[in-house]
Every structure is written in structure tokens, then in C-alpha cells.
PASEBA-1860 file (N, C-alpha, C; in nm, 3 decimals):
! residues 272
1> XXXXXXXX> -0.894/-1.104/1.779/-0.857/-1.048/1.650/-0.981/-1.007/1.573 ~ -0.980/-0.896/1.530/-1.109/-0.818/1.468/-1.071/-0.862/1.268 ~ -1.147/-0.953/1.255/-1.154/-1.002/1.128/-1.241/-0.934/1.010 ~ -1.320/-0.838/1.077/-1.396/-0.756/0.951/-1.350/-0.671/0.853 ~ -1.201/-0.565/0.887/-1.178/-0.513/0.829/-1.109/-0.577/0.674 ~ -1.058/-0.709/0.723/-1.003/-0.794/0.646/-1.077/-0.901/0.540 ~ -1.047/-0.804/0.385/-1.181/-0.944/0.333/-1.149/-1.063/0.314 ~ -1.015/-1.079/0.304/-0.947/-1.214/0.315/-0.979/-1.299/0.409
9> XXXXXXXX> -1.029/-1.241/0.543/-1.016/-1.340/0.668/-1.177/-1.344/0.692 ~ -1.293/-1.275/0.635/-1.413/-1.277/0.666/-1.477/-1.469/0.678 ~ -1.498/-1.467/0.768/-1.547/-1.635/0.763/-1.448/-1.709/0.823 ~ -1.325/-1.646/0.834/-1.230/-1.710/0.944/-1.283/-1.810/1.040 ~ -1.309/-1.933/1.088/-1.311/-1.981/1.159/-1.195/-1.984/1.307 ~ -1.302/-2.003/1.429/-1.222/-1.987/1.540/-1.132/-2.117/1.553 ~ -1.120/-2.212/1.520/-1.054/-2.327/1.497/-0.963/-2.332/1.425 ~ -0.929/-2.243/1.305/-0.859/-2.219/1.158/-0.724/-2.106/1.218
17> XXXXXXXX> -0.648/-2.119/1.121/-0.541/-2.007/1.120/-0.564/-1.948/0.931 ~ -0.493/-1.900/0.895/-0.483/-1.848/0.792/-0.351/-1.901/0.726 ~ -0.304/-1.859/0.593/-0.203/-1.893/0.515/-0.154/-1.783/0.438 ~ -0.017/-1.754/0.385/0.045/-1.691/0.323/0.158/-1.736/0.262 ~ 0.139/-1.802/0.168/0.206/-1.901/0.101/0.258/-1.887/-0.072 ~ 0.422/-1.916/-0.061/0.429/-1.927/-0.193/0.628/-1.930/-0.236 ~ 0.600/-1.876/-0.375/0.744/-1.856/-0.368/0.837/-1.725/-0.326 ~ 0.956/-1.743/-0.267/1.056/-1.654/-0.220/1.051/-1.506/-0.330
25> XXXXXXXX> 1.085/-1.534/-0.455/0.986/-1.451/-0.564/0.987/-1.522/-0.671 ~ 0.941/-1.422/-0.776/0.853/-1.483/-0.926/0.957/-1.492/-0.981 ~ 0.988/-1.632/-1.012/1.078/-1.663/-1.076/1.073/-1.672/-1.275 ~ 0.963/-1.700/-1.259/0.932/-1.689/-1.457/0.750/-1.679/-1.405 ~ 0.687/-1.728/-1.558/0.568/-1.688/-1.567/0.465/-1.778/-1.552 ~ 0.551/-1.921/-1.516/0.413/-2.031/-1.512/0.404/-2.095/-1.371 ~ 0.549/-2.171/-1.364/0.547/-2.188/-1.189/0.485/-2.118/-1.065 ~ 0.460/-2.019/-1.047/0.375/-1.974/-0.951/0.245/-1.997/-1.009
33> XXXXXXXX> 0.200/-2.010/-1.118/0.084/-2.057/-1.148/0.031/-2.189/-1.104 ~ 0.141/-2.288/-1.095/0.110/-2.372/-1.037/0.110/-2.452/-0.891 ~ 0.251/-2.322/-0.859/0.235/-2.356/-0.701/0.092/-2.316/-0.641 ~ 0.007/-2.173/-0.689/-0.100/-2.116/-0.641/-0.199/-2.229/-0.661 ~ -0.211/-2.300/-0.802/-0.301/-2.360/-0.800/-0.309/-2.507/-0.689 ~ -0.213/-2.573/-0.634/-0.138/-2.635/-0.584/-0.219/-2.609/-0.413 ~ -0.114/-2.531/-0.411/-0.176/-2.439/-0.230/-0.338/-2.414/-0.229 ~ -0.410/-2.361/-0.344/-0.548/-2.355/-0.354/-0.624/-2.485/-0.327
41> XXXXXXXX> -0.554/-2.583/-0.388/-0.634/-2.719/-0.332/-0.642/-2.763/-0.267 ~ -0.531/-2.766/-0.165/-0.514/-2.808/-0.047/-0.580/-2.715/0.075 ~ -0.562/-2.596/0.042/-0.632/-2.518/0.163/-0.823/-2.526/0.154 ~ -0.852/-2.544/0.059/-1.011/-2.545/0.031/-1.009/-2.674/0.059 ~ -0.966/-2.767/0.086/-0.971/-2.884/0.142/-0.982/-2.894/0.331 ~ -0.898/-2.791/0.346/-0.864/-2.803/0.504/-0.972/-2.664/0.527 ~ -1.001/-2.614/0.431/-1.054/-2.435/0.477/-1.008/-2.383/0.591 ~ -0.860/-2.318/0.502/-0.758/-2.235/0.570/-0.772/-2.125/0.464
49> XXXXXXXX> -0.793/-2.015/0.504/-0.788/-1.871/0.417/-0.656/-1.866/0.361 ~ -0.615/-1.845/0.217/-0.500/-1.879/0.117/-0.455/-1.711/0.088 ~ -0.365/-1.651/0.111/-0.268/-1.547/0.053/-0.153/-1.580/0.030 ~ -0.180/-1.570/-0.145/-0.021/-1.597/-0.259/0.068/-1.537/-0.194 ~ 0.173/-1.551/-0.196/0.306/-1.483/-0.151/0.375/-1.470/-0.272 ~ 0.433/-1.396/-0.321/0.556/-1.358/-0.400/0.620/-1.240/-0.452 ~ 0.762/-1.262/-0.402/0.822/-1.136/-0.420/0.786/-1.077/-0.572 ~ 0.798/-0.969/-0.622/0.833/-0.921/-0.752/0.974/-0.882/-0.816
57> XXXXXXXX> 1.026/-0.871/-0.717/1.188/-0.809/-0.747/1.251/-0.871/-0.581 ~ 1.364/-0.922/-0.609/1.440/-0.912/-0.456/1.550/-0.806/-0.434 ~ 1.537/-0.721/-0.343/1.634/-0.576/-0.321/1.744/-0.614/-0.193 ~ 1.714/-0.774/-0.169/1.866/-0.745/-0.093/1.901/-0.850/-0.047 ~ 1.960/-0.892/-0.194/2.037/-1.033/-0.224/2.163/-0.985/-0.152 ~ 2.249/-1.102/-0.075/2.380/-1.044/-0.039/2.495/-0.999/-0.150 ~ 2.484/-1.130/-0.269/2.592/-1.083/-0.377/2.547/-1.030/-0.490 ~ 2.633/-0.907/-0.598/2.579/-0.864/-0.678/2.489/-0.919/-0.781
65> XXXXXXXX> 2.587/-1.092/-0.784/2.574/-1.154/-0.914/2.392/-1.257/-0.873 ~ 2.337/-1.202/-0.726/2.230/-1.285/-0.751/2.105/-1.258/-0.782 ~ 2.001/-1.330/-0.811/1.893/-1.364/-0.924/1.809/-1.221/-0.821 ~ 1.747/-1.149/-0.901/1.664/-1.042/-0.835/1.518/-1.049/-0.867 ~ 1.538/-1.100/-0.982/1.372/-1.103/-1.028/1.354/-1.146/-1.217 ~ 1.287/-1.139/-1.245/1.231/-1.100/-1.403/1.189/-0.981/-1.502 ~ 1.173/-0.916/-1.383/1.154/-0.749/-1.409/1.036/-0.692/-1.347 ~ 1.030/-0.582/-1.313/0.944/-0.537/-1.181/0.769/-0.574/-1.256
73> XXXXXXXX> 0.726/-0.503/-1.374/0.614/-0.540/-1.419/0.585/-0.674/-1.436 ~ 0.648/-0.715/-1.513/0.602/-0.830/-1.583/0.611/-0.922/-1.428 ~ 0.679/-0.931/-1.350/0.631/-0.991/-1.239/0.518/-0.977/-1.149 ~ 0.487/-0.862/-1.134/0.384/-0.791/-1.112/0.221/-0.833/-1.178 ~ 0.295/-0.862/-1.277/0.159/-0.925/-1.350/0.125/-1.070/-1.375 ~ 0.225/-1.116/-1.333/0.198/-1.256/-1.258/0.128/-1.294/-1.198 ~ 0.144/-1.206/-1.058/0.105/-1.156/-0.903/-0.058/-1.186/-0.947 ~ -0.089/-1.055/-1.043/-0.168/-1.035/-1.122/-0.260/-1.104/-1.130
81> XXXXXXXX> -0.279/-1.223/-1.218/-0.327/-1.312/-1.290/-0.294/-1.413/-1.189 ~ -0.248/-1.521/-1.129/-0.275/-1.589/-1.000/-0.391/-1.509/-0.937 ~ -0.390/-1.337/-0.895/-0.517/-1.333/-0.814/-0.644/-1.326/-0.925 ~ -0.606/-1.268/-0.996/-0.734/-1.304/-1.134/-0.805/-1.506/-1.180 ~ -0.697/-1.542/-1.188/-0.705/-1.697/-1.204/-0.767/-1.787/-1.090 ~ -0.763/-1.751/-0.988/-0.772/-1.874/-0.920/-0.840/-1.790/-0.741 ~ -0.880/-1.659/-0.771/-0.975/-1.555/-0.676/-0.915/-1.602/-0.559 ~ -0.797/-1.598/-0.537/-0.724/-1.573/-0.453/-0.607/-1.431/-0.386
89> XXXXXXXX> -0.634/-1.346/-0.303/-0.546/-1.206/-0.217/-0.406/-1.261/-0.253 ~ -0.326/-1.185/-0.329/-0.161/-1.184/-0.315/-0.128/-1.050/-0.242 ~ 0.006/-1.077/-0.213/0.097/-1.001/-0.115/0.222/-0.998/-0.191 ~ 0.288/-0.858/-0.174/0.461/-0.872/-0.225/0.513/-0.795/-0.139 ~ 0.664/-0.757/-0.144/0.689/-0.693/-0.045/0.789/-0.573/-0.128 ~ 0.764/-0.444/-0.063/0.749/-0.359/-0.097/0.914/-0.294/-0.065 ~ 0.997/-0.164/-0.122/1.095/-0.139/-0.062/1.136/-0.015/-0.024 ~ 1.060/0.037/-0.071/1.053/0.167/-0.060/0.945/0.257/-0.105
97> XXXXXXXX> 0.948/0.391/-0.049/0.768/0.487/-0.084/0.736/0.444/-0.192 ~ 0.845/0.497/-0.332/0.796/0.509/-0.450/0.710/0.358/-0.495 ~ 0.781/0.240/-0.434/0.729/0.077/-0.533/0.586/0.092/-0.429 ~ 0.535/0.178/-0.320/0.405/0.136/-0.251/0.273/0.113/-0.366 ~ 0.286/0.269/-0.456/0.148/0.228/-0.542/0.134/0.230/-0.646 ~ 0.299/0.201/-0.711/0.299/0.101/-0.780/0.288/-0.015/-0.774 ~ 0.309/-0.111/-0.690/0.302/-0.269/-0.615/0.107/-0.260/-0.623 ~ 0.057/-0.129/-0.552/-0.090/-0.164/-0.497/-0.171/-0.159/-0.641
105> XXXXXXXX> -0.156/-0.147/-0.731/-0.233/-0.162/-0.835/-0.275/-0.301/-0.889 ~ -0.177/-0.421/-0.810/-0.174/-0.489/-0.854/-0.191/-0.611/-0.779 ~ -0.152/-0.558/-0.623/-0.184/-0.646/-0.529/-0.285/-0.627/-0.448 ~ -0.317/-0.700/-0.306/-0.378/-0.697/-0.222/-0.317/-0.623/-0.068 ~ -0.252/-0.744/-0.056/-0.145/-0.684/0.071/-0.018/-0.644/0.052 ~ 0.041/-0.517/0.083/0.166/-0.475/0.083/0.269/-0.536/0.229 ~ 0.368/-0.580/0.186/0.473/-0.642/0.262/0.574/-0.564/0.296 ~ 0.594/-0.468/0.407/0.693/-0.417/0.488/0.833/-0.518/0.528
113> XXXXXXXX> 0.940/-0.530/0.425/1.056/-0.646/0.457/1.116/-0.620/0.659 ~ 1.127/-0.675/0.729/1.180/-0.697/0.828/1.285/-0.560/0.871 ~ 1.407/-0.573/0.793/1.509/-0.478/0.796/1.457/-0.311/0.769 ~ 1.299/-0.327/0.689/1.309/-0.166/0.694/1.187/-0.160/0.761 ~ 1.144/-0.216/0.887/1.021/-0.182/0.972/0.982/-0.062/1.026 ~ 1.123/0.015/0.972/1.108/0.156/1.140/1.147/0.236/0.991 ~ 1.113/0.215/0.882/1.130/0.305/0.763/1.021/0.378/0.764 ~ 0.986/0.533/0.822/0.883/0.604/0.813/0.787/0.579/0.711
121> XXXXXXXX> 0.867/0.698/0.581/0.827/0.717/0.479/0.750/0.610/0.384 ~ 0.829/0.481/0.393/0.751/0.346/0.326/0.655/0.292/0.420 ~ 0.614/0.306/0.579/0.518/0.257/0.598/0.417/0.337/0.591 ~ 0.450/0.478/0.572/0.320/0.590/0.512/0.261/0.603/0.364 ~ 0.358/0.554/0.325/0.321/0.518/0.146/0.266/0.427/0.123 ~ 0.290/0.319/0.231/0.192/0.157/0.156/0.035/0.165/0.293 ~ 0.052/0.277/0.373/-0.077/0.334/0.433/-0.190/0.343/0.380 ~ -0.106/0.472/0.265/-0.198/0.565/0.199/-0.279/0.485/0.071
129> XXXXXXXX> -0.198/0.374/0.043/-0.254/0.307/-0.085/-0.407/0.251/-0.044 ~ -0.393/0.251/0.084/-0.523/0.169/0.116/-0.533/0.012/0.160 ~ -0.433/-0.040/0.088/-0.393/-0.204/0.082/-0.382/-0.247/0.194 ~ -0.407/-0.374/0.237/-0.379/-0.452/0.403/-0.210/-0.396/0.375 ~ -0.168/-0.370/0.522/-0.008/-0.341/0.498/0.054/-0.466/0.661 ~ 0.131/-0.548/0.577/0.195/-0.674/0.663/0.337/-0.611/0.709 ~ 0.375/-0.602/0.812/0.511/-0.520/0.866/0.603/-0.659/0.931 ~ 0.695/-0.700/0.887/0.742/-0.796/0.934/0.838/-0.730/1.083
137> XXXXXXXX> 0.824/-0.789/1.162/0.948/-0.770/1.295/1.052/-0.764/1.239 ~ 1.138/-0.672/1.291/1.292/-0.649/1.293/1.335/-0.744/1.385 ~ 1.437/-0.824/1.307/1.543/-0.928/1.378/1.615/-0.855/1.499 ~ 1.585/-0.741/1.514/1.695/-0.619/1.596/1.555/-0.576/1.691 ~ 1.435/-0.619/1.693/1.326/-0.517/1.785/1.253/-0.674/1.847 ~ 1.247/-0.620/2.004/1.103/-0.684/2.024/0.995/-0.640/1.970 ~ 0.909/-0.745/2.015/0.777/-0.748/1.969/0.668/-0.637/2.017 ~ 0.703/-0.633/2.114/0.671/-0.515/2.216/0.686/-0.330/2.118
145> XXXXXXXX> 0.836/-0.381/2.089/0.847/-0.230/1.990/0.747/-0.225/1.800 ~ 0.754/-0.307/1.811/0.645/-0.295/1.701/0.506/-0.210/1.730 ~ 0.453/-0.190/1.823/0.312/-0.082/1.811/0.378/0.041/1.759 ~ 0.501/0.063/1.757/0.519/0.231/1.711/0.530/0.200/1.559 ~ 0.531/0.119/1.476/0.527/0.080/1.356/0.385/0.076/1.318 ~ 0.235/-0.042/1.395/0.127/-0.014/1.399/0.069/0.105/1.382 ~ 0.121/0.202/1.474/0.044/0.319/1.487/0.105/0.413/1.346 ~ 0.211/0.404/1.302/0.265/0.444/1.185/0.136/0.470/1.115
153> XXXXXXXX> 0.112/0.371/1.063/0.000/0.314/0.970/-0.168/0.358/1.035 ~ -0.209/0.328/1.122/-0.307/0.418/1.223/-0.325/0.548/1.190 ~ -0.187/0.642/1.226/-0.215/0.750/1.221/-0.204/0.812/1.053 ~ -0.212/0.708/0.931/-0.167/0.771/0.812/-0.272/0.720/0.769 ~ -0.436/0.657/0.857/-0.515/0.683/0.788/-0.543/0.526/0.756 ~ -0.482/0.454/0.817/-0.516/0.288/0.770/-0.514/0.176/0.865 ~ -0.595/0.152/0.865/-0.653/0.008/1.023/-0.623/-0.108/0.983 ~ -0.609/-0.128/0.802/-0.562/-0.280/0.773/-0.430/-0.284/0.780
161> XXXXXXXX> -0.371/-0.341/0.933/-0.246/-0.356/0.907/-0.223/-0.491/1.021 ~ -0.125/-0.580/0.971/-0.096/-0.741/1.034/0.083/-0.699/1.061 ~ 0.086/-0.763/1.193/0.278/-0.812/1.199/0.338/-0.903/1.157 ~ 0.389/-0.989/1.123/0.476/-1.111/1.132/0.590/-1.120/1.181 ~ 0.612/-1.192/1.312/0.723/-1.265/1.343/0.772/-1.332/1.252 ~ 0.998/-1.315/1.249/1.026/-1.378/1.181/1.181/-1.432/1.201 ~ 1.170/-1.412/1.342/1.283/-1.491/1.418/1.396/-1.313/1.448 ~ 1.486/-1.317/1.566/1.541/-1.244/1.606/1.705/-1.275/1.583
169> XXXXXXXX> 1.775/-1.208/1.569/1.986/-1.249/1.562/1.984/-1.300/1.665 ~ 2.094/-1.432/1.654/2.110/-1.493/1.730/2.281/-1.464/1.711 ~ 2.388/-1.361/1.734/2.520/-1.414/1.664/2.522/-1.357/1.550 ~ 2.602/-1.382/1.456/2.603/-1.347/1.330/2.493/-1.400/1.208 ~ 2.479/-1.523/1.232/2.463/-1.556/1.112/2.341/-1.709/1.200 ~ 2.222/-1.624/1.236/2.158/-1.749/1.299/2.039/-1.676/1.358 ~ 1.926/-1.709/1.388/1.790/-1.666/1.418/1.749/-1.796/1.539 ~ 1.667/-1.683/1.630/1.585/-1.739/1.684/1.453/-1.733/1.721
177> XXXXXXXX> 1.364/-1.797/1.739/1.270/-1.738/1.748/1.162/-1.731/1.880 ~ 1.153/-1.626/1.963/1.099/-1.582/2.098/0.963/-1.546/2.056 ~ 0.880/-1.723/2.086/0.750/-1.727/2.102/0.633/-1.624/2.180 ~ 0.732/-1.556/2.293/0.626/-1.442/2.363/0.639/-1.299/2.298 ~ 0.683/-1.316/2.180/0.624/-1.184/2.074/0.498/-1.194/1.981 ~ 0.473/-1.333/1.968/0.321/-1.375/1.926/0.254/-1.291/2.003 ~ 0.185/-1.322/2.120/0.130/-1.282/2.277/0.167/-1.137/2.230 ~ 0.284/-1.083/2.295/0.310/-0.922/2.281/0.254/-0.866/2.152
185> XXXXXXXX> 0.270/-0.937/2.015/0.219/-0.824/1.904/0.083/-0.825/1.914 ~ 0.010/-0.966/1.970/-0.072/-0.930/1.943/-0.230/-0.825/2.048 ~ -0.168/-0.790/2.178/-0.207/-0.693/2.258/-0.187/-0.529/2.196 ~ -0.192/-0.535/2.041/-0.229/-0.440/1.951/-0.321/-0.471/1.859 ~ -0.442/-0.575/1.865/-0.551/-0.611/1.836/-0.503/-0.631/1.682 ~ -0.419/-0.684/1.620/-0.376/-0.689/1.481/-0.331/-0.841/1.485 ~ -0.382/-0.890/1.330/-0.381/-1.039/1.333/-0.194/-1.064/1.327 ~ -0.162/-1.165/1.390/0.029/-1.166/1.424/-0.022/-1.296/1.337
193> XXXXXXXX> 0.152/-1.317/1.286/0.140/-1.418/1.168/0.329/-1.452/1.183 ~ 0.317/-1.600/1.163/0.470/-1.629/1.218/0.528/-1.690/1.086 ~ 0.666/-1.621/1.040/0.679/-1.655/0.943/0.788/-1.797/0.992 ~ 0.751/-1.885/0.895/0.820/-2.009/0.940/0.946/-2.030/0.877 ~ 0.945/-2.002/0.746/1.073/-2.060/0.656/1.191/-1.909/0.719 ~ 1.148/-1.825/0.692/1.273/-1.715/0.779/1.316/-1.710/0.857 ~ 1.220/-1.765/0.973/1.281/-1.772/1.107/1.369/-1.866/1.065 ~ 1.408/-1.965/1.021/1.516/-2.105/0.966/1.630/-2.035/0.893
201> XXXXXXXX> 1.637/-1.943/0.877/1.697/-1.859/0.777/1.890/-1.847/0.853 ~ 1.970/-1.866/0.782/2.123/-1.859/0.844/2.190/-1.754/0.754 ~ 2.168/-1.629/0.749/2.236/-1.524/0.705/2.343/-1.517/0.715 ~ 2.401/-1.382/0.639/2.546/-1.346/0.610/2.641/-1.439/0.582 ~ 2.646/-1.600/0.553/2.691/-1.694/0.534/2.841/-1.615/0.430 ~ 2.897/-1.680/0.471/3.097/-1.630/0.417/3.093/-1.653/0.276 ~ 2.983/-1.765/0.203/3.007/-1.744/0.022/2.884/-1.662/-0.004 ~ 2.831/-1.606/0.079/2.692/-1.465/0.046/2.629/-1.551/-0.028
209> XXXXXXXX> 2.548/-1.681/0.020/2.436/-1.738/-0.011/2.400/-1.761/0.136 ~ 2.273/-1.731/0.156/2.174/-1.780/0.286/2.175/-1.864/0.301 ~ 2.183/-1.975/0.416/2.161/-2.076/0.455/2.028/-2.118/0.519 ~ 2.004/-2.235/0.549/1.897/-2.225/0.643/1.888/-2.401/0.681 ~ 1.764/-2.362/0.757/1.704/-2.525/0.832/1.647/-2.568/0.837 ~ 1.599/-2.593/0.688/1.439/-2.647/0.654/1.409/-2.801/0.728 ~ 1.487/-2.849/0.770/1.456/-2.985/0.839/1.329/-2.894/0.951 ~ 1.345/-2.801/1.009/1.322/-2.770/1.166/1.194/-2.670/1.115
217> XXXXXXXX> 1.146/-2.738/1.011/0.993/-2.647/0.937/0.848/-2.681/1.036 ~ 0.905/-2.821/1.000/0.753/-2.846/1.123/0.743/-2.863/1.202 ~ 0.850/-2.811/1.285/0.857/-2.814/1.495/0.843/-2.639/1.446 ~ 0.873/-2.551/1.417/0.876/-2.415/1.444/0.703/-2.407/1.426 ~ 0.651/-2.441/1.291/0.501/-2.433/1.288/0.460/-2.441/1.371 ~ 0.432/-2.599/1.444/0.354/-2.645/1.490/0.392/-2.602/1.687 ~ 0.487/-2.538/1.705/0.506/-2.447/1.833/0.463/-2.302/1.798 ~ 0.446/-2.284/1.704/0.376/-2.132/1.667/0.222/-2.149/1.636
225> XXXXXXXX> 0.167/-2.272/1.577/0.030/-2.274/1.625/-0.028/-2.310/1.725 ~ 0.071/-2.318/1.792/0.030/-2.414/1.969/0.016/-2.267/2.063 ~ 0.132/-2.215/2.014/0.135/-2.035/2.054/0.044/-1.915/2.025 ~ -0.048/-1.968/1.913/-0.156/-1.903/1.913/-0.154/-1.783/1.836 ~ -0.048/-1.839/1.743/-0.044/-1.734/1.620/-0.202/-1.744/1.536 ~ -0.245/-1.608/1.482/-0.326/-1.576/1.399/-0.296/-1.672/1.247 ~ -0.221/-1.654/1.183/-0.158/-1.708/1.039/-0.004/-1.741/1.027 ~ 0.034/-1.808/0.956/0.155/-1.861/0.921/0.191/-1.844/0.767
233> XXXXXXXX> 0.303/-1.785/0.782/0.365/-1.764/0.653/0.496/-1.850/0.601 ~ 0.449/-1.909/0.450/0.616/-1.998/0.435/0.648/-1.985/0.303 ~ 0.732/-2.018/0.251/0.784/-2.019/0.137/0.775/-2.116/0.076 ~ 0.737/-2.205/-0.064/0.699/-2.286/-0.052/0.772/-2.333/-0.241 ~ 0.837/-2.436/-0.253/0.875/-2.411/-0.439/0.883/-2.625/-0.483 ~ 0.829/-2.591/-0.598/0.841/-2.749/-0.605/0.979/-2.834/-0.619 ~ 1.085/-2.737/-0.637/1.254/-2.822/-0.578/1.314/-2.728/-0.555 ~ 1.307/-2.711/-0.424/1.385/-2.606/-0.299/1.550/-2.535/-0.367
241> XXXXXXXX> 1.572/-2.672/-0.355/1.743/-2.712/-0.432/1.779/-2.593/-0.602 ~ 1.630/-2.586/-0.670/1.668/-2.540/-0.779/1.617/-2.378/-0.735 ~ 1.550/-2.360/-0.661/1.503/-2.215/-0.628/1.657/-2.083/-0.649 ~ 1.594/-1.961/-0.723/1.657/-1.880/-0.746/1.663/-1.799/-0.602 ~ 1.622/-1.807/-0.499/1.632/-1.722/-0.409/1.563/-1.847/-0.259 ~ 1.636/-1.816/-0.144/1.584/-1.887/-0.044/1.550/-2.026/-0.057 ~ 1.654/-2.102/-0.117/1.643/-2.219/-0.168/1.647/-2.327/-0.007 ~ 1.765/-2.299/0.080/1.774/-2.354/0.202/1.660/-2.354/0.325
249> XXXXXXXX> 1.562/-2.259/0.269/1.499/-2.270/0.401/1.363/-2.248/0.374 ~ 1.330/-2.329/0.237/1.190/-2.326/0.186/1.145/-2.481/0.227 ~ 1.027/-2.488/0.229/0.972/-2.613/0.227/0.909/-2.646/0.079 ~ 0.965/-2.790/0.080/0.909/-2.874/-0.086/0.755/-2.856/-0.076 ~ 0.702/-2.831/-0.231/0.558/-2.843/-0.193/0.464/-2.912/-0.175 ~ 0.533/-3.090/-0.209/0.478/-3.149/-0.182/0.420/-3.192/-0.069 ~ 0.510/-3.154/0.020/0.496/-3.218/0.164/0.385/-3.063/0.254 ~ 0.362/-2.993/0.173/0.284/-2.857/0.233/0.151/-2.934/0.299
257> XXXXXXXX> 0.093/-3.014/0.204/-0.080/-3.113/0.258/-0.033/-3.148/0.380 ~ 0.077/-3.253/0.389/0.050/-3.335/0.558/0.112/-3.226/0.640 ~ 0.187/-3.122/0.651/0.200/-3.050/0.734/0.091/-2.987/0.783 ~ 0.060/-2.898/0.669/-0.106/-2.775/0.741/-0.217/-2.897/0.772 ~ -0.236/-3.032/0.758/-0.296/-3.115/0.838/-0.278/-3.103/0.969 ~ -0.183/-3.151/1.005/-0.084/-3.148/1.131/-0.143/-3.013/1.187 ~ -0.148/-2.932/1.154/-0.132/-2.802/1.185/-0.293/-2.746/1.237 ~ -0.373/-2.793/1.122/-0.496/-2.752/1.161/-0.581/-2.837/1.252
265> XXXXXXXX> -0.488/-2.988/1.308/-0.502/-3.100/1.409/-0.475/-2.991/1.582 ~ -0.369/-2.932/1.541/-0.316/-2.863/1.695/-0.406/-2.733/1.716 ~ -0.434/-2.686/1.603/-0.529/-2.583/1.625/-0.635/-2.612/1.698 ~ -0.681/-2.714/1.672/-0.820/-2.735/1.704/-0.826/-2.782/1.819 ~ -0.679/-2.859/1.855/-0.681/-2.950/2.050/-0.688/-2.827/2.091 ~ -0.596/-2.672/2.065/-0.597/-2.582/2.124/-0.693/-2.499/2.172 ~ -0.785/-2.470/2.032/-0.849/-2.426/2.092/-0.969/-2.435/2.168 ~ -0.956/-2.615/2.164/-1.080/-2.692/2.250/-1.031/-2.704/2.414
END
């Protein structure tokens, strides 16, 4: 994995993975302030490279009546101030051309959602911004089909671009996740990054709330850093239970320290 283009990952250690961590999205204006500050301590403890995660708006809640956001700016400027506060890269995820540069004014990395991977037009718009652009796998594509998404971005003029695995349909309403798409994405020289809390994820659920399997957080990790993922991405809120979005398949934040312990323990048998 070619770590220069990336200023986030410069100093990467070969022993280390990376992080992308936070909440599902911005729920008000202080809590992510403190989950960031939270995740910041712990990773400068373990020196694991830290990217905030948080949505700004969510565009595809199943029912009308659910929580979307706070409003596109003022979340945005959240985003904001976490990377101002505490000199830490955020990421959001993006939904279309027009939110590309608007989102990049404000972030670091632009987030390609899963379901619109093979969306031309939005992976040429969050290209052109310049921004690292993160393309999550389609639950519907191997891993294998992802370089025609890569090269999307390639040919529009932009080399900072990462995949994330994030589990495949299993059925209706169930994910799995096929460890030899790590391996496959990453024979496109681009850092692969496994998202953990999604792959757990139990969609289309019959009262149109998501389900999920946060028990099964730290066997999916810790077989995805054994697998030789680049970074790991999770969702992360201090009571799962009260979360406005992806409440089932987030991990508490307390318990985030002894996991990425764990985590940066297997890294290191591995790569010794």
C-alpha cells in the first residue's frame, strides 16, 4: 500500500492499521465532540492513525418518519471544528454530484455510500474536489468488480482513492462478509478498509428499523485484521440503545480501548 499520497497515513507503521471512527451521523453539536475527543486518546495511545467518521445528513433511512440529521450545514460544521479542535482528517459520506463540493469544503475524505458505488456522476464529482474519495463495496458486487469504480476516480484526475468492505446480501435482510475481497481490492494498490459495524448490519427489517449484531463486533475485526486489512471502520456512540441512526450495530464507546488493543496485539503476531 503506497501511503504517500495520503497525509493521514504518512508515518503509518508496518505493524499498525488505521481507524475511521465515530458516529452513524451528527446527531447535535457536542457529542461528537466528545466521542472525537474520546477516540483521540485512545488511538495516540496505541498510535493508530484516527479519521472522524460522521454522517452530515442520512439519505436513506428506510421510514419517512426517521431522524436524518440536524441540517446539512450546521452539521457540516461540526465535522468542521472536531477537525479544527483536536487536528484530526474527518470523512462524511456524500450522495450525490451536487453535496461532492459542498461536503469538500469542509472535510477531508469524501464517502461514496455502498448502494451508489457504480454512480458515475458522484464518483466524478467527489474526484474532482480533490479530497481522498472512500468508495464503499456494493452488497450486490465482488470485490474484484470494484477496480471499474477505482479507475472512475483515476481517470477524473484523482489517485487518492481507498475501498471499504462492508459485508455482501445474504437473503433479504442479512450480510455476510467474504474475507477474499480484502486480498482482491486490494491488487488495485489502494488502502482496503473493512467496515465492521455494517457488515453486522440486518436490513429491510418488517418495522423499517435496521437491525444488527453488535455482539459479533470483535470476531469480525479481529478476522479482518488477521486478513490483512489496511484500516477498519466502525461506528462508535456512548449508548448505542439511544443512537438516532444505527443504534443495533454500533459498538459502545467504552469498550472501543480493549478492543483496538486486541486488535493492534493480532496485527503485530501477523505481521511478525
Amino acid at each position: 500500500m503506497d501511503t504517500t499520497k495520503f497525509d493521514f497515513l504518512k508515518g503509518l507503521r508496518n505493524d499498525r492499521f488505521f481507524l475511521l471512527a465515530g458516529p452513524c451521523v451528527i446527531e447535535d453539536e457536542t457529542s461528537p465532540l466528545f466521542i472525537a475527543e474520546t477516540l483521540k486518546s485512545i488511538c495516540e495511545k496505541l498510535d493508530i492513525p484516527l479519521v472522524f467518521k460522521g454522517s452530515y445528513r442520512k439519505a436513506n433511512r428506510s421510514r419517512l418518519d426517521s431522524f436524518t440529521g440536524i441540517g446539512d450545514e450546521k452539521a457540516l460544521k461540526v465535522l468542521q471544528k472536531v477537525k479544527k479542535e483536536f487536528g484530526i482528517p474527518v470523512v462524511t459520506d456524500v450522495h450525490s454530484a451536487e453535496e461532492a463540493p459542498m461536503a469538500a469544503e469542509y472535510v477531508d475524505i469524501l464517502q461514496i455510500p455502498a448502494f451508489l458505488c457504480r454512480q458515475t456522476d458522484l464518483l466524478v464529482a467527489a474526484a474532482k474536489t480533490g479530497k481522498t474519495v472512500n468508495i464503499k463495496k456494493g452488497q450486490f458486487l465482488s470485490g474484484e468488480a470494484m477496480g471499474f469504480a477505482v479507475e472512475k476516480v483515476r481517470q477524473s484526475g484523482n489517485d487518492k482513492v481507498m475501498l471499504t468492505e462492508r459485508g455482501s446480501m445474504f437473503g433479504y435482510q442479512d450480510l455476510v462478509v467474504d474475507y477474499r475481497n480484502i486480498a482482491d481490492m486490494q491488487r488495485f494498490e489502494v488502502p482496503v478498509i473493512l467496515d465492521i459495524t455494517h457488515s453486522l448490519q440486518q436490513p429491510n427489517q418488517n418495522n423499517g428499523i435496521t437491525g444488527g449484531k453488535s455482539e459479533l463486533i470483535s470476531l469480525i475485526a479481529m478476522a479482518g485484521i488477521a486478513s490483512g486489512a489496511d484500516g477498519i471502520f466502525m461506528e462508535v456512540h456512548p449508548e448505542p440503545k439511544k443512537a438516532k441512526s444505527d443504534g443495533a450495530n454500533m459498538l459502545r464507546l467504552d469498550l472501543a480501548h480493549e478492543l483496538l488493543k486486541k486488535l493492534v496485539r493480532i496485527r503485530e503476531a501477523v505481521i511478525a
